[in-house]
N, C-alpha and C positions, 0 to 999 in steps of 0.2 A: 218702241219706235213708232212714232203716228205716224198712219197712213200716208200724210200728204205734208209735204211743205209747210213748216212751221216757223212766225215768229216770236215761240215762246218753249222754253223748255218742258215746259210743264204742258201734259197735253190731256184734259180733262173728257171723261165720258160720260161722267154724273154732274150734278149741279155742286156746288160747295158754299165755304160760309160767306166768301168776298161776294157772293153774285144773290144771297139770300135775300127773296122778298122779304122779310122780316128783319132783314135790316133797318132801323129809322134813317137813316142816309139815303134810303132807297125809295121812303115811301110816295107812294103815289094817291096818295088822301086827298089830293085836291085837283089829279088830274083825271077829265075825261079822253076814255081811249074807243080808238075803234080797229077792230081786226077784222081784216077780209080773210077768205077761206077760214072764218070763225068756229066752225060747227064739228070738224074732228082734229085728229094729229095737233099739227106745229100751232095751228092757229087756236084751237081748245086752249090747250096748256098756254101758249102766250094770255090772253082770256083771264085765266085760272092764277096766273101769276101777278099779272097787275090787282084782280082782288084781291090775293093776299098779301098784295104791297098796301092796301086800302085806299082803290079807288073803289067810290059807290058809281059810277058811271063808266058803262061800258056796253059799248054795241060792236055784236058779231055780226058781220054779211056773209053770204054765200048760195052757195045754186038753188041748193036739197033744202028743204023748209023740215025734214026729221029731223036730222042732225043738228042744227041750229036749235030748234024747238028743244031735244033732250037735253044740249050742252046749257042751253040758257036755263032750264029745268033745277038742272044739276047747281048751278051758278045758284042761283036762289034760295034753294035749300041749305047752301054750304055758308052764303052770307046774307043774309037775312035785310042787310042795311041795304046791298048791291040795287040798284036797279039797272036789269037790263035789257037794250033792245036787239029786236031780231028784224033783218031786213033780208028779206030772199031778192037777190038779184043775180043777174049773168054780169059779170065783170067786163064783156064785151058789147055789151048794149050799153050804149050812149046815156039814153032815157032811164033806165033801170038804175045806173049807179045816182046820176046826178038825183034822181025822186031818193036815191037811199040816205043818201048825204043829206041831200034838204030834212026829210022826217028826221035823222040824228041829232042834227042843229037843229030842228025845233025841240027835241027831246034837252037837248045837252047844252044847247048855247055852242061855242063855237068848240072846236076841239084841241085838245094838248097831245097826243098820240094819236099816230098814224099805225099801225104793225101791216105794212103791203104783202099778204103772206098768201093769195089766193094766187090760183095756176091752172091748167090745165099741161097734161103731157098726153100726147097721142103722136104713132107714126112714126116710130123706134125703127131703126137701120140704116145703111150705109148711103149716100145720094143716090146709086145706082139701085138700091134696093127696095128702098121708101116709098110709101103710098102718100105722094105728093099733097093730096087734097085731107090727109089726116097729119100729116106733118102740118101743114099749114092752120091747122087747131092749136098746136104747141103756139103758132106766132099769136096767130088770136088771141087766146088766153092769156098769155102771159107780157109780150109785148103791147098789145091795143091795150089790152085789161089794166096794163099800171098807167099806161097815158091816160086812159081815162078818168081811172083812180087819181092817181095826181092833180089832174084838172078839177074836180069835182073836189078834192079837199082842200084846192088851194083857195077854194071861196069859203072854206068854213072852218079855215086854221085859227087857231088860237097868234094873239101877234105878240104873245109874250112867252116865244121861247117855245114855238111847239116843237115835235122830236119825229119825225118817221124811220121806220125800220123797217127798212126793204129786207124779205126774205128771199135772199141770191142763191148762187149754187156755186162750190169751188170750182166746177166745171167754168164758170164763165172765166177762173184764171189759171186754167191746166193747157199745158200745150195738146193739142188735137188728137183723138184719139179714136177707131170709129165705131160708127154706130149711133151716134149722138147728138149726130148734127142740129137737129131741130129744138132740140131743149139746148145743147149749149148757147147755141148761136141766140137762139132767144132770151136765155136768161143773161148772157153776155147786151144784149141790148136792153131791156127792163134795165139794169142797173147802170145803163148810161142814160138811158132815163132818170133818172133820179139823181145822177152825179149833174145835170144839167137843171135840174130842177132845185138841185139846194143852192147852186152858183145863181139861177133866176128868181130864186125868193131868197135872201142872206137872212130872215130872220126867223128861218125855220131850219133845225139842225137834222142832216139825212144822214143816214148809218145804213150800208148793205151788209148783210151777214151772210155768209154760210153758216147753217143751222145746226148742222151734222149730221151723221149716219141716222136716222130714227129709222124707225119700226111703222113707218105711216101706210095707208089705202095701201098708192100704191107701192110700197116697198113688200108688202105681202100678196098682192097680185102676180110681181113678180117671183114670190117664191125665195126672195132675198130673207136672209138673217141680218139685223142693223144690231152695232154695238151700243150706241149713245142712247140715253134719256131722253125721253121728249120733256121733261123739265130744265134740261140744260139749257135749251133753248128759248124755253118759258120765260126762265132767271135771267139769263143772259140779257133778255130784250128787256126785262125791267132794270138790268144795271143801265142797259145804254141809254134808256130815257132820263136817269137823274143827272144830278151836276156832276159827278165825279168823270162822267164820260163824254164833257163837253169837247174833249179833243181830238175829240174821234170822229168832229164833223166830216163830212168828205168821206171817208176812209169805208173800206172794204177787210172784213175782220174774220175770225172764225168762233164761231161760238163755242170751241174747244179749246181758246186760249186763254192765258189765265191771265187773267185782269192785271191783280197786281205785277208782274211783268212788265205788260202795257205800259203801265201808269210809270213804272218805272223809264219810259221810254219815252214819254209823253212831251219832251222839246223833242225830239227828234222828229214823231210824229204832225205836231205843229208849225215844223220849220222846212221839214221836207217833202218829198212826196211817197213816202214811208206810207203803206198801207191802199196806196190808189193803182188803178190798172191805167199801165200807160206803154208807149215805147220802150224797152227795156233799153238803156246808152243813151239817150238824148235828153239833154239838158232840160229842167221847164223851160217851159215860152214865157 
């Protein structure tokens, strides 16, 4: 039984063959990518996954200059062809992303992948509970942090077909529950950021994902056990960057669903609002 609300029968905790970067369907040999929160977890493995789709161009951002320094380390030794860059920035400074963007685009020329995977979460508990001005890091982080991102990649998108993959949380579409409020409600906005961002640039395809249960920073800070892969999530974001998952513009998905499914679903998802967070009973406008 998965955890949460599913629309596929199949409810995946590892990566599989339909979503394998070594697929040639999948490959990414001629796209330059860039992953924010690059340097461990969800954004490593995305990283790690587009190299072994075969892109030679790929830059990590993120806070910490260690982590970034060993993952890019790591990256080089494992593909020799890779060139990669490292940009240390805060996701909420203005000046720091856009100087990160610009260095990437002169490294890379303009960009084919976005993966928005950087965040901060701080100031966990009920409204009555919460240390207001550490809750208000979570908005920081993760709400200013992809406005800024967004802006700052919309001057150095590729305008043939770039992809971004916003990494969401199924929180943003769980009814309320408490404890949460400052990461939901955040991440519930981030990805209306970006749902407003694919409808104000149409020629760049946006994809929000829940990533799944992993094992990340902080899921072991917390003391939490995660079931999924952090490759699931890897694969996942290189299936949605190729052609096969151009339908899935717009749409909010789970990186635990099984592709083929999808695909089998795939007028449905094109013609309806199958997959988007909206009013639940009221018609589109």
């Amino acid at each position: 039984m998965p955890p949460f609300p599913s629309l596929t029968k199949i409810w995946h905790t590892n990566s599989y063959p339909a979503i394998s970067p070594t697929r040639p369907e999948l490959s990414a040999a001629n796209k330059s990518v860039v992953v924010t929160g690059g340097g461990t977890g969800i954004g490593a493995s995305i990283a790690r996954s587009f190299a072994i789709a075969g892109s030679k161009k790929i830059a990590i951002i993120g806070r910490r200059p260690k982590p970034l320094e060993d993952t890019a380390r790591q990256l080089q030794a494992d593909f020799p062809e890779l060139k990669v860059v490292v940009q240390s920035a805060d996701i909420t400074n203005q000046e720091q992303v856009n100087q990160a963007f610009d260095a990437i685009a002169k490294e890379f020329g303009t960009i084919d992948v976005l993966a928005s995977n950087a965040g901060v979460v701080s100031g966990a508990g009920t409204i009555n509970e919460l240390e207001v001005e550490e809750a208000w890091k979570t908005f920081e982080g993760i709400v200013k942090g992809n406005l800024l991102v967004a802006r700052a990649f919309s001057r150095v998108a590729s305008k043939q077909g770039a992809v971004v993959v916003h990494t969401s949380s199924v929180c943003a579409a769980l009814r309320a529950f408490p404890g949460a409020v400052a990461y939901t409600a955040s991440k519930l906005a981030a990805t209306k950021i970006w749902d407003y961002f694919g409808v104000e640039n149409p020629g760049i395809r946006v994809v929000s994902i829940q990533p799944g249960q992993i094992q990340t920073t902080m899921a072991d800070e917390l003391g939490i056990k995660m079931p999924d892969s952090v490759d699931l999530p890897g694969h996942f974001a290189v299936w949605l960057a190729s052609p096969e998952a151009q339908f899935l513009n717009g749409k909010f998905v789970y990186s635990n669903w099984d592709v083929e499914e999808l695909l089998a679903r795939k007028t449905e998802f094109e013609t309806t609002d199958l997959g988007t967070i909206k009013y639940d009973g009221l018609p589109s406008a």
